[in-house]
N, C-alpha and C positions, 0 to 999 in steps of 0.2 A: 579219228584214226589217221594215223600218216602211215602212207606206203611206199618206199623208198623201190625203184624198180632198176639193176643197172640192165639197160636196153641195149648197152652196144659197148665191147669192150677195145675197137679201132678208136686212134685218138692219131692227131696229125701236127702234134708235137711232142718234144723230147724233152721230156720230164725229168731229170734224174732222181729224183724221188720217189717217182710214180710206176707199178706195176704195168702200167699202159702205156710208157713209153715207146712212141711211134716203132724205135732202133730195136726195141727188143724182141729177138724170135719168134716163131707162134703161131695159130695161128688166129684170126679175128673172126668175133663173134656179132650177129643182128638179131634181137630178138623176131619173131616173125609175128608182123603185125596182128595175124588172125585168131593168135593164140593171145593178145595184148587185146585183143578187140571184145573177144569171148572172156577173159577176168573183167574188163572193164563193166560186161553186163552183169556182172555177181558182185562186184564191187556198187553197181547204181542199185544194186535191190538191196542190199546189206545196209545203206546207205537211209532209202526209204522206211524198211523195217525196223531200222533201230531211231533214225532220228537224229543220227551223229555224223555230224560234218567230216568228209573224208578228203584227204589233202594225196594226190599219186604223184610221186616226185622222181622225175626221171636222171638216171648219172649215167655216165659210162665210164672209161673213156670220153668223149667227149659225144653227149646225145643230139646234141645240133645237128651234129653229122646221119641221123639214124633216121633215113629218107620217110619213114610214116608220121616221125614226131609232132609234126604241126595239124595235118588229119585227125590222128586218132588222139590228140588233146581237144580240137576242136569237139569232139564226137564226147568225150568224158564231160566235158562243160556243158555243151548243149541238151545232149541226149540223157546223161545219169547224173548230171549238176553237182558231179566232182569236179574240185577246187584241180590245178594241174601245176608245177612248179619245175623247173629245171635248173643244175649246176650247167656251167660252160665254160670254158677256158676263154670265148667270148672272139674267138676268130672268125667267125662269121658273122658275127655284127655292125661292119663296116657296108652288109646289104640290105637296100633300104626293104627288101619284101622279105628275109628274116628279123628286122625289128618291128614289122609291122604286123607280122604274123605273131610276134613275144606278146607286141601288147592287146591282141586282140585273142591270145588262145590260154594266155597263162596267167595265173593269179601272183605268183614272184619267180623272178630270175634271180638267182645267183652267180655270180663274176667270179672268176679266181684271180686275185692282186696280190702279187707275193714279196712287192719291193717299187721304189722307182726304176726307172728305164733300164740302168745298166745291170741289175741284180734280176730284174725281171724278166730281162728278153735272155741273159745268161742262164738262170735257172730252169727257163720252159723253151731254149733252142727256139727262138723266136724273136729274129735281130728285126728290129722297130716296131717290135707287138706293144710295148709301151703307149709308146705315140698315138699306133692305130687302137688300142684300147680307148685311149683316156677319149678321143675325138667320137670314138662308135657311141661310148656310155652318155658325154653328153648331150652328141645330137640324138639320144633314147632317152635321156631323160625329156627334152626337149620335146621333143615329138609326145611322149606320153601325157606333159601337159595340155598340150595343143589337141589330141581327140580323148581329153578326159579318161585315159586309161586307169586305172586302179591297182596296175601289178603291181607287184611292192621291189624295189630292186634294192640287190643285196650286196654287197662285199664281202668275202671270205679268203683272208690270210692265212696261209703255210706259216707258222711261225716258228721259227729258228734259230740259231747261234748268229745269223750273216746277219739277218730282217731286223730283228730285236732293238738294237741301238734308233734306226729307225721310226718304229712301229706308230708312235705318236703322231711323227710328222706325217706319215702316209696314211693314217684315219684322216685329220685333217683335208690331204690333198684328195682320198675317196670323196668325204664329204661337199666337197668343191664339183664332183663331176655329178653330182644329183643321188646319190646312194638313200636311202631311206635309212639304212640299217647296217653294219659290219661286223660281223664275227671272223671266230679262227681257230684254225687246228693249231696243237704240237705237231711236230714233225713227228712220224713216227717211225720204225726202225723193221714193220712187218713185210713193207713191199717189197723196198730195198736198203738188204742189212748193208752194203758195201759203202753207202750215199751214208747213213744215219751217225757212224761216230764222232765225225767232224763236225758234221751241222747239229747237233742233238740241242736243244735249250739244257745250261747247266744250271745247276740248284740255285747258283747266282741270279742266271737269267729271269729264273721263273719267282724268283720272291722280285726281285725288282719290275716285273712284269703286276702281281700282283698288288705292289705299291702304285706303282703306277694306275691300273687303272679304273681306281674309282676318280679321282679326280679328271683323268682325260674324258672317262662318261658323263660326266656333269659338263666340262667343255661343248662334247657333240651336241648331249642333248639339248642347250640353248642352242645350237643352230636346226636343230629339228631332225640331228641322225640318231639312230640308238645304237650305241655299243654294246652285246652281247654276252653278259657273263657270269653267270652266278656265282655263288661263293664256294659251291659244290663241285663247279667246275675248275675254278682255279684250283682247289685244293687235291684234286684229280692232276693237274698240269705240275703241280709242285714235288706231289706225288712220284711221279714217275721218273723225276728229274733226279729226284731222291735215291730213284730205287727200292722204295717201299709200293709193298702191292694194295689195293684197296677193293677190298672183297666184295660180291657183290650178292648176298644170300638168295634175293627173290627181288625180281629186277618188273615182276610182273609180263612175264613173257608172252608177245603177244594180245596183250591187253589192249594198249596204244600204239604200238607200230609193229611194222612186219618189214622185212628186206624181201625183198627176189632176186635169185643173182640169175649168172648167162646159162644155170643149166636147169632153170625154173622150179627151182625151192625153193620154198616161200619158209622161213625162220624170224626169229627176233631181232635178231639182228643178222648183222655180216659176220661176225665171228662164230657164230653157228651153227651156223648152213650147212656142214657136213656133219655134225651128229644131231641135229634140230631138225633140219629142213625136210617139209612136205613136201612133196612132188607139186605142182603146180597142178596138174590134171584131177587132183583129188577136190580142188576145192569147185565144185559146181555150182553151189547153192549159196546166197544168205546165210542158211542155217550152218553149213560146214565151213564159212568163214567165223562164224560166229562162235564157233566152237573149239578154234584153234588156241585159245588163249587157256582152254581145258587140256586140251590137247597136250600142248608144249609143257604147262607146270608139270602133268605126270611124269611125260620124259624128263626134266630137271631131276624131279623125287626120286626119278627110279636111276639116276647116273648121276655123279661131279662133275662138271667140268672141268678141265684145266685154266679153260681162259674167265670164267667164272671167278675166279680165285684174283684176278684181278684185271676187274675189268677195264677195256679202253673204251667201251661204247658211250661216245660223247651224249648221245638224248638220253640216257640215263642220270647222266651227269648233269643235266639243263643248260646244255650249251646255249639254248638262246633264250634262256633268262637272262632279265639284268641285275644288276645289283642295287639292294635298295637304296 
């Protein structure tokens, strides 16, 4: 089971695309470790009783920032020998005791790389995050060799109308800073509709995207990266560029993953959460996690969804398959 958790919705850059844009009003949220500590022990029982490896994967905003995260990872590994994984905009990994803590609390990091320097540090309000990026990832890949670490470190592209033309050379130069593996979102238009009609991938984009990348995955993969992508997912990317919807009947809810967002409902996804989402306080037990994938199908059966009708949820889509 994978549990996507967002812990903290403060992020300390300026996104245009992103709902957690430092600049935008509001106010910020911290999940409170105690209530992260108490699911962590129903998640290690759930975990023993069924036998199935559980992956808790913390986002925010940016969760680097969310003062428990290296504790209460430490304690999911040691204590309930859940796997622990985090997204980062990757601004604090220029300190050597937050790359030390990555490679000793967490099973994979995720990086967000959205362009080279000028499109990068333009996009995320973050003049020489480029630079300081590319130096923190390799002296982390670096260091990970040197005490045998095993986290898997990730790249994951914003992809766009600006990025596109790019895209290949910047798998490539990931590959160069020690990446194991790269995926990537479409932009999408739910955070911020104002940001999405100009940069949107257009149907051009996305078939040339799609030509493109079985051949650059067989490039990576002789150098030992994996490019991320099934064919279920591009045709999802292609989709939407279209404008045709791709419905999504029984997605199996809750079956293999579960979201929590900042007001602790636990759903199938993120796009759910307000007609799906349990209360976080309901699930005590093994057995009442264990049930939620009952749970959730009834709710589906007994209402439609709108966004059902055409899904965006990427792990439904096998975003991090590759192609065969």
């Amino acid at each position: 089971m994978i549990v996507l958790w967002r812990v903290t919705d403060r992020c300390n850059l300026a996104c245009s695309f992103c709902a957690y844009d430092r600049r935008l009003p509001g106010p910020r949220t911290d999940a409170d470790g105690d209530v992260v500590r108490a699911f962590a022990a129903v998640l290690g029982a759930y975990r023993r009783a069924s036998g199935e490896p559980v992956l808790l994967s913390w986002i925010g905003g940016e969760p680097l920032l969310w003062r428990p995260v290296f504790a209460l990872s430490s304690l999911l590994t040691e204590s309930h020998g859940i796997r622990v994984s985090a997204t980062t905009n990757g601004t604090t990994l220029h300190l050597p005791e937050v790359r030390r803590q990555v490679l000793a609390s967490f099973s994979e990091l995720t990086v967000s790389v959205d362009g080279f320097a000028p499109l990068h540090d333009s996009l995320r309000g973050w003049r020489g995050g480029w630079r300081r990026l590319k130096s923190a990832l390799i002296t982390l890949a670096a260091e990970r060799q040197a005490v045998g670490s095993a986290c898997r470190l990730r790249a994951n592209i914003v992809l766009m109308h600006d990025n596109l033309p790019d895209f290949a050379r910047l798998c490539e130069e990931l590959a160069d800073w020690g990446f194991d593996e790269i995926t990537f979102n479409q932009l999408g238009g739910r955070d911020r509709p104002e940001f999405f009609p100009e940069h949107r991938l257009t149907p051009h984009d996305t078939r040339a995207l799609t030509a493109l990348v079985p051949e650059l995955r067989a490039r990576l993969l002789a150098r030992g990266v994996r490019l991320c992508a099934s064919p279920a997912y591009l045709q999802r990317i292609e989709a939407s560029a279209e404008g045709q919807a791709l419905a999504v009947p029984d997605c199996g809810p809750g079956e293999r993953f579960l979201f929590i967002d900042e007001a602790y409902r636990v759903a199938p996804c993120h796009f759910t959460a307000a007609e799906l989402g349990v209360p976080l306080a309901q699930i005590r037990s093994a057995h009442d996690l264990a049930g939620l994938a009952v749970r959730f199908a009834r709710a589906r059966a007994a209402r439609t969804l709108r966004v059902c009708a055409d899904c965006p949820s990427t792990q439904v889509f096998s975003k991090f398959a590759s192609l065969p």
